[in-house]
C-alpha positions in Angstrom: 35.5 86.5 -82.7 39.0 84.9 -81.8 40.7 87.4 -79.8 44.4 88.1 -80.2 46.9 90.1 -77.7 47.2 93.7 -78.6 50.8 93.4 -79.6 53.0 90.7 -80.9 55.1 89.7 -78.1 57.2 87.3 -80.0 58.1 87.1 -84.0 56.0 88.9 -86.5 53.2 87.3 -88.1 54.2 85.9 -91.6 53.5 88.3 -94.3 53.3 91.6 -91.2 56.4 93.0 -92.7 55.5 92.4 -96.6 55.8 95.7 -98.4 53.4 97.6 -100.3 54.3 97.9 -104.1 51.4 100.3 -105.0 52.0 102.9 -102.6 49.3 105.9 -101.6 51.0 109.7 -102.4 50.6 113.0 -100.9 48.8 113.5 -97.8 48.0 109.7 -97.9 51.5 108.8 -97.7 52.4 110.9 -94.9 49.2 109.2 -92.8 50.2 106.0 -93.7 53.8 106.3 -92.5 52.2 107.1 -89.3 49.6 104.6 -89.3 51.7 101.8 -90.4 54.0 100.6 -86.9 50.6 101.6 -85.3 49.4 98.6 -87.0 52.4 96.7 -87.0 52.2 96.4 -83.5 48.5 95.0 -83.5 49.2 92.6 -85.3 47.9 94.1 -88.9 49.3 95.7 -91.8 48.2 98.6 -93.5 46.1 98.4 -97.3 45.4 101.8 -98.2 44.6 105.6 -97.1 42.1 107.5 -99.2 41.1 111.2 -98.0 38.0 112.6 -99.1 35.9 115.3 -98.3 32.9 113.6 -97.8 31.2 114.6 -94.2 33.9 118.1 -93.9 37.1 115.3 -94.1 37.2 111.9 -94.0 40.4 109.5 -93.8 39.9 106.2 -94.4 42.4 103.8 -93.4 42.0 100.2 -95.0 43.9 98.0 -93.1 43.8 93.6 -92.9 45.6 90.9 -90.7 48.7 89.3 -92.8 46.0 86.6 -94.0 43.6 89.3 -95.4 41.4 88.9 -92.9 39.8 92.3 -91.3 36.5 91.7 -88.9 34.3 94.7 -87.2 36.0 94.1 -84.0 39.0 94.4 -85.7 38.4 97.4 -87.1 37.3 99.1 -83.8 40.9 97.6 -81.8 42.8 99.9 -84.9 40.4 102.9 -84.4 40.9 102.9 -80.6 45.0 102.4 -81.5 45.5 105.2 -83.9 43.1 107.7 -82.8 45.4 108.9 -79.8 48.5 108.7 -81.9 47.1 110.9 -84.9 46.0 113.3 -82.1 49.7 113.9 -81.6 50.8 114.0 -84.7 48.1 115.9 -86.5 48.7 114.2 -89.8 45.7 116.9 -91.3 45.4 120.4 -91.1 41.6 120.4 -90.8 38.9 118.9 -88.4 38.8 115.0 -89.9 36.3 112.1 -89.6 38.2 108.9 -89.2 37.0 105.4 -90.4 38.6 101.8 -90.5 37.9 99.2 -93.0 38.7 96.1 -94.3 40.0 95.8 -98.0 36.4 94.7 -99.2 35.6 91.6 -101.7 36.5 93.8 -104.4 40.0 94.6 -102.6 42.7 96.6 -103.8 45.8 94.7 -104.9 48.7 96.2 -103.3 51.3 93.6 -102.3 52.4 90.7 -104.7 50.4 88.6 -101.7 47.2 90.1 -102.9 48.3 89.2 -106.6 48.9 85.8 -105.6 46.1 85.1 -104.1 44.2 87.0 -106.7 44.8 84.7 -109.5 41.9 83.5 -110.9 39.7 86.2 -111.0 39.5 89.0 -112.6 41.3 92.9 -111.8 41.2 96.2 -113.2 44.5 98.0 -113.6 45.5 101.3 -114.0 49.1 102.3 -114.9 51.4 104.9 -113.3 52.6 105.1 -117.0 51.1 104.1 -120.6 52.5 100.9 -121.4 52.3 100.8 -125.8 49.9 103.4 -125.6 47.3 101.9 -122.8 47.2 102.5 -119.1 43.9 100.8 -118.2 44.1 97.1 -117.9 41.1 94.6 -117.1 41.4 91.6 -117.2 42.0 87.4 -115.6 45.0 87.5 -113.5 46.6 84.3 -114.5 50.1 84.2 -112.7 52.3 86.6 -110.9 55.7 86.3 -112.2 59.3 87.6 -111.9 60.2 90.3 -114.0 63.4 92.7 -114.7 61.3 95.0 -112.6 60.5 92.8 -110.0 57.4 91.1 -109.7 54.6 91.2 -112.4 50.9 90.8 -113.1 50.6 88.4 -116.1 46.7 89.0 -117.2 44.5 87.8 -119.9 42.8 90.4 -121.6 39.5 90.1 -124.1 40.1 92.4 -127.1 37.4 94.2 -128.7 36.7 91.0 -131.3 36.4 89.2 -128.7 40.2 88.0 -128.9 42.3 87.0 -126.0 45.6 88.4 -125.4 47.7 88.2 -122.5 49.7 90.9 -121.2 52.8 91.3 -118.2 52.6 94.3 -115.9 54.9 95.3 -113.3 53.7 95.7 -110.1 55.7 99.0 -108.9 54.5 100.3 -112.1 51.1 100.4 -111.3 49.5 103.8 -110.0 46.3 101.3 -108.8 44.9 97.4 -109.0 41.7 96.0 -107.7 39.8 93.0 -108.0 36.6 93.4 -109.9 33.3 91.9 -108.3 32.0 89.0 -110.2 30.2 85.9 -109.2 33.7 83.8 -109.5 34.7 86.1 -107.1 31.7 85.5 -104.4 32.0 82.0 -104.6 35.7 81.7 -103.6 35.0 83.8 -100.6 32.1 81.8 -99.0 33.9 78.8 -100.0 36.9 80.6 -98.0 34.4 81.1 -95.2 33.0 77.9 -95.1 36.9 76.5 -94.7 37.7 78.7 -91.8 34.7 78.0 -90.1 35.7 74.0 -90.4 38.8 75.4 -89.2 37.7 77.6 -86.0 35.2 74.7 -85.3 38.3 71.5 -84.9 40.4 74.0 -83.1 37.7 74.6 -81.0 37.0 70.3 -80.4 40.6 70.6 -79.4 41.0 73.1 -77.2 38.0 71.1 -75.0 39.9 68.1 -75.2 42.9 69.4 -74.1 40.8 71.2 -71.0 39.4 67.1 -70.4 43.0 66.0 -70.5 44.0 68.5 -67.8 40.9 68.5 -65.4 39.7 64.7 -66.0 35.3 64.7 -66.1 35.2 68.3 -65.8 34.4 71.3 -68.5 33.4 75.0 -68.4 30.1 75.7 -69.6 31.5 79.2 -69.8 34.2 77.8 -71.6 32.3 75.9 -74.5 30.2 78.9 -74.8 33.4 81.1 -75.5 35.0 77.9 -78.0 31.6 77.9 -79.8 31.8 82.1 -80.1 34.8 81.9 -81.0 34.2 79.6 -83.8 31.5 81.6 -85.1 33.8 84.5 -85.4 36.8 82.9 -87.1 34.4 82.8 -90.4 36.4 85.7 -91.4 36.2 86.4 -95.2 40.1 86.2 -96.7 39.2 89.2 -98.9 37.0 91.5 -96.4 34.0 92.3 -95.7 32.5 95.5 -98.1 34.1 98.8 -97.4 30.9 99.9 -96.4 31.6 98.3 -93.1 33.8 100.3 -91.3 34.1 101.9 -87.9 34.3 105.7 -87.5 35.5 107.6 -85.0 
């Protein structure tokens, strides 16, 4: 895993200050607004809170790195972060389990980012309000585009006879988007993986020559070992693991 300081010491990561435009409610919302310049500070931006009452009380707090990247050590950095600040602000009334997650393969869509990068595959939509008498939505996202309401979700949709229609949704609109896990889907994320591991591995090749530059004949065995880790752990998938990997507190 590549490891990165605990706080950003100089100007945000792109895409750290990108707003939500499907926002959580209720007792959600008010965890988030605490959660979030936790986060912010790490280095990652916050996804999505769900409370449920599995285990007593659970709070899940999704969470990613501006590229929608979100590993286990990751997870475990925010858990250690915001479990001493939600001690002092008691966000619940009741005796909690806390868990971190990534967004998962099958991610929520909650920033025109995650639309963006989205397009291609296919997302289930629900609408805050029925839109000509519908407020479910699945379908191919084919293009995020600029609206009177700000950004939109232009999608494809398959009619009952097996039609197509397409369709243009407003993102602030929506009460909840998520991509929907198909084998398109799966294939862009390994091929994603396979990328950043080619990535990780010519950083890697040179950051050693860099060290051969500057001690001439001499490198670290400790060193390469760390550059090869390292490059092992930058195979990060873009959309998350599955939400089933999280860290609890």
């Amino acid at each position: 895993m590549v490891e990165t300081p605990n706080r950003i010491d100089a100007e945000p990561a792109e895409g750290l200050d990108e707003a939500r435009l499907i926002e959580d409610s209720g007792a959600s919302q008010h965890v988030g607004r605490i959660a979030t310049p936790v986060l912010r500070d790490l280095g990652y931006r916050l996804v999505r809170v769900k409370i449920s009452s599995a285990e007593g009380a659970t709070v899940q707090i999704m969470a990613e790195r501006p590229d929608g990247t979100m590993s286990i050590g990751d997870c475990e950095r925010v858990s250690q972060a915001l479990s001493p600040a939600f001690d002092v602000e008691e966000p619940m009334t009741q005796a909690y389990r806390l868990e971190i997650s990534s967004p998962g393969v099958d991610r929520p869509l909650v920033r025109e980012s995650d639309f963006v990068r989205a397009v291609g595959h296919e997302a289930r939509v629900e609408m805050a309000a029925a839109i000509n008498g519908r407020k479910r939505f699945r379908g191919r996202l084919i293009a995020v585009a600029t609206g009177s309401d700000g950004p939109a979700a232009r999608m494809r949709l398959i009619t009952d006879d097996n039609s197509e229609t397409e369709v243009e949704l407003p993102i602030r609109a929506m009460a909840e988007a998520r991509l929907v896990l198909t084998e398109d889907l799966v294939r862009a994320v390994l091929r994603r993986e396979k990328a950043a591991v080619k990535d990780a591995k010519r950083l890697a090749a040179h950051r050693v020559g860099a060290d051969i530059k500057t001690s001439p004949g001499v490198v670290s065995g400790t060193k390469s070992k760390k550059l090869k880790a390292a490059a092992r752990g930058a195979a990060s998938n873009p959309f998350g693991p599955d939400e089933g990997e999280t860290h609890g507190r």
